[in-house]
C-alpha positions as CSV (number, residue, x, y, z in Angstrom):
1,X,54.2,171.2,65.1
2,X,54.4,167.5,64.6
3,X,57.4,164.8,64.9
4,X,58.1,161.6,67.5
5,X,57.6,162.8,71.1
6,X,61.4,162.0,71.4
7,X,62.1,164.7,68.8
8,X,59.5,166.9,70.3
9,X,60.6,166.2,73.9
10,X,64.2,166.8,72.7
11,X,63.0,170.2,70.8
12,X,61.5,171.6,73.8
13,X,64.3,171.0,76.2
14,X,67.0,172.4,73.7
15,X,64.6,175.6,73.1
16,X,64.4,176.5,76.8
17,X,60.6,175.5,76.3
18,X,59.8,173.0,78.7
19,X,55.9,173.3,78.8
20,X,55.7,172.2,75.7
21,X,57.5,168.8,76.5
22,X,55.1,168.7,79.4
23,X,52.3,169.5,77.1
24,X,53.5,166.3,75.0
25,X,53.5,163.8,77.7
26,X,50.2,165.2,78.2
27,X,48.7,164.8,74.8
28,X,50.4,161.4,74.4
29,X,49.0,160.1,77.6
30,X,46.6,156.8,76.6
31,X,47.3,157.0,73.4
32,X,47.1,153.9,71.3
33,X,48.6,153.4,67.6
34,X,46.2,152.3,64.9
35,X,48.8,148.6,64.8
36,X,47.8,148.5,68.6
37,X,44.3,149.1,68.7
38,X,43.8,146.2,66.0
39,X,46.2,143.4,68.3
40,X,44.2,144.3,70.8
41,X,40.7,143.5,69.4
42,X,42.3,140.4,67.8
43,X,45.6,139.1,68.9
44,X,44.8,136.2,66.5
45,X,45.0,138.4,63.6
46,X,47.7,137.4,60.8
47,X,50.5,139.8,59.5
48,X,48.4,140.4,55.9
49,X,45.1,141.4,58.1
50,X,47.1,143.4,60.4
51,X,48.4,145.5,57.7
52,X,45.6,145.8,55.5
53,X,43.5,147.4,58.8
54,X,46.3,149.3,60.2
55,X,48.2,150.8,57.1
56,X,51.4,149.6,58.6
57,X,54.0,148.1,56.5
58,X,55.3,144.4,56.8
59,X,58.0,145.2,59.2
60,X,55.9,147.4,61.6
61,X,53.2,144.8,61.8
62,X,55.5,141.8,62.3
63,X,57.6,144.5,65.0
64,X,54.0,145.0,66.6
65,X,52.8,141.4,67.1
66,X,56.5,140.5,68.7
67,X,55.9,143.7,70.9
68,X,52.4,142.2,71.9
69,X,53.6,139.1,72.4
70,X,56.8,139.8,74.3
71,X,59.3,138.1,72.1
């Protein structure tokens, strides 16, 4: 089983399966997406760089360095 772990959360509770949403928050806990992981060894790094070592696309990297920077 894979999705968002809204989707998942949402699956569990509408399936009368609630470990599993608890199972979720567990796995999830810490985790870091690739875009992340990248701003934070180099919060200098420009949209083209970010991309290339993330595999995001234009809009996720320039979503993620607004995120990072708080704007």
């Amino acid at each position: 089983m894979s999705g968002e772990a809204t989707q998942l959360t949402k699956f569990a509770l509408e399936a009368n399966v609630g470990w599993i949403s608890v199972a979720v928050d567990k796995a999830l806990e810490g985790y870091k997406s690739p875009i992340q992981e990248v701003l934070e060894k180099d919060p200098e790094i420009t949209v083209a760089d970010l991309m290339f070592q993330s595999g995001c696309t234009l809009a996720e990297a320039r979503a993620a360095i607004d995120e990072f920077e708080d704007l």
